[in-house]
Every structure is written in structure tokens, then in C-alpha cells.
N, C-alpha and C positions, 0 to 999 in steps of 0.2 A: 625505341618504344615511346608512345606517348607520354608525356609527363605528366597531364592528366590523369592517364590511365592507371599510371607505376603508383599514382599517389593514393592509388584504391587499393594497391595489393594488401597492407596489411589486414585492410577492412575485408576484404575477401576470404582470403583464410581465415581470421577470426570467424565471419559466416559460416563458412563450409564447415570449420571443423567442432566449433561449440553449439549452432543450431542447426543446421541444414542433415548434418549425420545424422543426431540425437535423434531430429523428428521424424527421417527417414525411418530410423529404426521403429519409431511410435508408432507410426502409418502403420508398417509394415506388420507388425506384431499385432496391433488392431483390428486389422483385416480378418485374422483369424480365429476372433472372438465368438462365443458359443452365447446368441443372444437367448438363451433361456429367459421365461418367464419368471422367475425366481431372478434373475443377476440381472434384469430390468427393473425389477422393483424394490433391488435396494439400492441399481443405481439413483432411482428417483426418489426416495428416501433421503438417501446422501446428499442427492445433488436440493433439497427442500430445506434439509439439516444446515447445510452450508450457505445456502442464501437468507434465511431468517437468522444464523446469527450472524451473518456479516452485514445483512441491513440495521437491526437492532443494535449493534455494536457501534457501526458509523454514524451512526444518528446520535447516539448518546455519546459517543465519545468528542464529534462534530461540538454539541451544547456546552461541552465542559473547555473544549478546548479553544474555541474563538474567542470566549471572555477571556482567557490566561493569556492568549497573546495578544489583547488588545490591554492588557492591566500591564504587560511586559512596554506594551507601544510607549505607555505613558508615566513610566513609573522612571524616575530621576535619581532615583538613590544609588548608594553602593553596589555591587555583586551582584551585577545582573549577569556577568559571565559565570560567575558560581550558580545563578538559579538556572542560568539555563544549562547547564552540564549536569545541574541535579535534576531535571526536568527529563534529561537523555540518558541518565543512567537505568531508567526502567525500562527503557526503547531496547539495551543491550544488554539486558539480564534473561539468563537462561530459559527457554521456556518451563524446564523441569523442575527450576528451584520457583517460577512463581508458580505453577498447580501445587507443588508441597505446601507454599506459604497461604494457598488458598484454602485447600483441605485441612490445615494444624488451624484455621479462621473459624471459618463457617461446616466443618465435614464435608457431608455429602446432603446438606440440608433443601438447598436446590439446586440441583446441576448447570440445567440449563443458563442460569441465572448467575452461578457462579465464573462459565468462561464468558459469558458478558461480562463479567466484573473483569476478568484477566486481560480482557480485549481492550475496553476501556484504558487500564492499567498499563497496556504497553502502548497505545494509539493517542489516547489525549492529548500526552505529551508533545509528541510531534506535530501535532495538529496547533498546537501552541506555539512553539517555534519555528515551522514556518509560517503561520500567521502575522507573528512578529518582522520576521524577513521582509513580508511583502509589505507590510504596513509601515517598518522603516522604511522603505523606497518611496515614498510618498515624499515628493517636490516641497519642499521647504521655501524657496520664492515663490512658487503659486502660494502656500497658505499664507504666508505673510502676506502676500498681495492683497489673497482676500479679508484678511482682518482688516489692512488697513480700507479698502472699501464696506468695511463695515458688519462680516458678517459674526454671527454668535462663535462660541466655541462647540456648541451643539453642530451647529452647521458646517463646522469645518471637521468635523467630527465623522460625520453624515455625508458629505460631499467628499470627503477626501483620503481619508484614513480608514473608513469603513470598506471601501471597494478593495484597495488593495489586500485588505485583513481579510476579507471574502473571498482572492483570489489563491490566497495561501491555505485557506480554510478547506477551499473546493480542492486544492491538489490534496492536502492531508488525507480531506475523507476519501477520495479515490484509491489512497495507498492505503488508509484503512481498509475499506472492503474488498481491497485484491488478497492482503494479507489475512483479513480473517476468514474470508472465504477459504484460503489454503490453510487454513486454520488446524495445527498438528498437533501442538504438544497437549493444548489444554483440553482437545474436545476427547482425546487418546486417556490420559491419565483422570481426568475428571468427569466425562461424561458419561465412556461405557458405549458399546454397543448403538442402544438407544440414539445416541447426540452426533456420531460418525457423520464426519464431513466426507468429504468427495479425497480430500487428501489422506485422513486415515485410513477409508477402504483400498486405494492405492498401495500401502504398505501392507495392510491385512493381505491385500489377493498376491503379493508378493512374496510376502513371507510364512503367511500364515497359513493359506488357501491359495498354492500356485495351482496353476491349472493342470490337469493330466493328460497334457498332448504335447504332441512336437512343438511345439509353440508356450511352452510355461509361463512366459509375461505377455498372454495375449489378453487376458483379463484387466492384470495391471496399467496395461499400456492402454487399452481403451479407457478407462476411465483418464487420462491422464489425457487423452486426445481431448475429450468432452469437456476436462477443465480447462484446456488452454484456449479453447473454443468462444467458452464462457468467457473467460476473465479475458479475451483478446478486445471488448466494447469496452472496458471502462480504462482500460490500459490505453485504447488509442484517446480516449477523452482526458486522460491525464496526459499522454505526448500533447495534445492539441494547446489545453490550457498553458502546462507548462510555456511551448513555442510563444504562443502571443503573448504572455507576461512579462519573456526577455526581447522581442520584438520592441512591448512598449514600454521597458525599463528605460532606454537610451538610445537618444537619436545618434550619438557619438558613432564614428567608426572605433572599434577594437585597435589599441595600441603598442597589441603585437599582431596585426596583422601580416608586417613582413614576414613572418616568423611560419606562416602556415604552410610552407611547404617541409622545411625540418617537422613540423609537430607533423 
């Protein structure tokens, strides 16, 4: 057998059996969907629901989060590995205990308003440290080079440290509005009905409203076609970005590259 080839098989089954099945099953289930006028218009309800607060969410979470990784870029003091693990500890907090800690807050005073706050709350962060990430990679002999040619600190600021802080910024908000777009716990326990993303009506026609045919996740599985549909453009725009940012991290070869046929 090819050596080449053999060196695909784990990635092959991995494919076949965590997505290529799965989606088979999705298609297939989809197919059978009852496009009533009513389950059209809450799919587009949902599908409205979930892109206004996952735009609104990355936009504000985006403004809070590139200052904190760039105050991270330049801040010289102690416990920056403590700020930043305290910065990721809301990135890995339950979605259940943050709608409790937002309801025992504000109630139910504005809903809407309240999983943008939760959005925020679990996305800033990250949007903060990876900004920090790519804004540490920034060439240290280039900016020495150019101070001693003469330039400001503004300008090295601006020219240097600014781009890559934007390139970590741009992947953050991408994984913000994929994730709030799939937005579960907060829009479920704190919105109601009303605020239903595309991923809450998934578990509603599921469990709540399966369908009465041979087919009982024909419902759920379409919507779940139409989400990955969606979120399949901003997902390749974060492969994209991602690729070119470790392209232009280092002209170096990888110094295990021996090593690539064992891995």
C-alpha cells in the first residue's frame, strides 16, 4: 500500500465515522420534512433570532475584547498567566450557572439584552487572548530596527502590533458568531419562546414537538441542515484567516518535521 495513502487512513475514518455518517443521517432525515407554512416561519423567526444576537454579540464583544488584548500586549508586570486563566475561566463556565447568575442580576428586565450580556461574558475574553497571542508574535528585530530608524511609539504601535492584535481579534469574532449563533443555554433559560435561536428550536422539534411520522427527527434534522449551511461561510473565513496567520508566523521549517509520518 501506498505510504502516502496509509498515512490518510486514520483521517479517513475519523471523516467517515464522526461526520460523513452523522450528515448522512441529517440529509437523509431532512428529506422528509413537512414544509408547512407555520414551520417555515418559525424557522425564519429563529434563523432572524440567531443572527441579530450573534451579530450584536460579536460586535460588542469584538470592542471590549481587542483593548484587553492589546493592555495584555503591553502590560510588564506580574501574573499575566493568572490574568489570563482568570480571563478563560468564564470561556469554561457552565452555560446554566451563567443564565442563573444573570436572572438572580437583572431578572427578566430585558431579555434580549440580557443573553447579549451572557455572550459577551463568555466571548470577550477569548477575543482578548487570542489577540494577545497574535500581537505577541510581532518581530521584535523589526520594531527595534524601526525605532532605531526613528519611528514613534505610536507608530510602532500602528504599524506593527496593531495588525497582528486585528488578526487574532478577526479569528475571536468569527468563533464568537459561530458560537453565539448556536447560541443554547442563554437564549433557552432566559429568553423564552420569543428569543429561540435555530439551535433551541432543534432540541424543542426534538424533544418537545417530534414529528408524527416515520421520520420523528425530520423536523429537527432540517433545521440543523440550514444551521450548518449557515455557519459553514464564516467557518471557512476563520480556516482561511487562521491558515495565513501560521503561514506568516515563520519562515522556519518545523523542527519536527522528521517526525511526520509517526504523528
Amino acid at each position: 500500500m501506498n505510504k502516502n495513502f496509509s498515512s490518510f487512513i486514520p483521517f479517513v475514518l475519523y471523516s467517515l465515522f464522526i461526520l460523513v455518517i452523522p450528515l448522512i443521517f441529517l440529509i437523509y432525515q431532512a428529506f422528509h420534512t413537512n414544509l408547512s407554512p407555520l414551520f417555515i416561519s418559525v424557522l425564519l423567526s429563529a434563523a432572524g433570532q440567531s443572527f441579530m444576537q450573534a451579530s450584536v454579540s460579536t460586535v460588542l464583544a469584538v470592542l471590549a475584547g481587542i483593548p484587553a488584548g492589546f493592555l495584555l500586549v503591553i502590560y510588564g508586570g506580574r501574573g499575566k498567566n493568572t490574568i489570563i486563566s482568570l480571563l478563560l475561566v468564564t470561556y469554561v463556565m457552565p452555560g446554566i450557572i451563567m443564565a442563573l447568575g444573570i436572572i438572580s442580576l437583572f431578572g427578566y428586565s430585558s431579555r434580549f439584552w440580557e443573553i447579549i450580556y451572557g455572550n459577551i461574558a463568555y466571548n470577550a475574553p477569548l477575543i482578548a487572548v487570542l489577540s494577545f497571542a497574535t500581537g505577541s508574535s510581532t518581530s521584535l528585530p523589526e520594531v527595534y530596527s524601526a525605532k532605531i530608524l526613528g519611528a514613534t511609539d505610536g507608530e510602532i504601535l500602528r504599524r506593527f502590533y496593531l495588525k497582528n492584535l486585528l488578526r487574532g481579534g478577526l479569528l475571536g469574532a468569527l468563533m464568537t458568531f459561530i458560537l453565539s449563533f448556536e447560541g443554547f443555554s442563554l437564549p433557552l433559560i432566559i429568553g423564552g419562546p420569543s428569543y429561540s435561536t435555530i439551535e433551541v428550536l432543534i432540541y424543542q422539534f426534538k424533544s418537545v414537538f417530534p414529528s408524527l411520522t416515520d421520520f420523528p427527527f425530520s423536523n429537527a434534522s432540517f433545521l440543523g441542515v440550514i444551521q450548518v449551511i449557515i455557519l459553514l461561510i464564516p467557518l471557512y473565513l476563520y480556516v482561511s484567516v487562521r491558515s495565513n496567520a501560521l503561514r506568516s508566523s515563520s519562515s522556519f521549517q518545523n523542527p519536527f518535521f522528521r517526525y511526520r509520518k509517526k504523528s
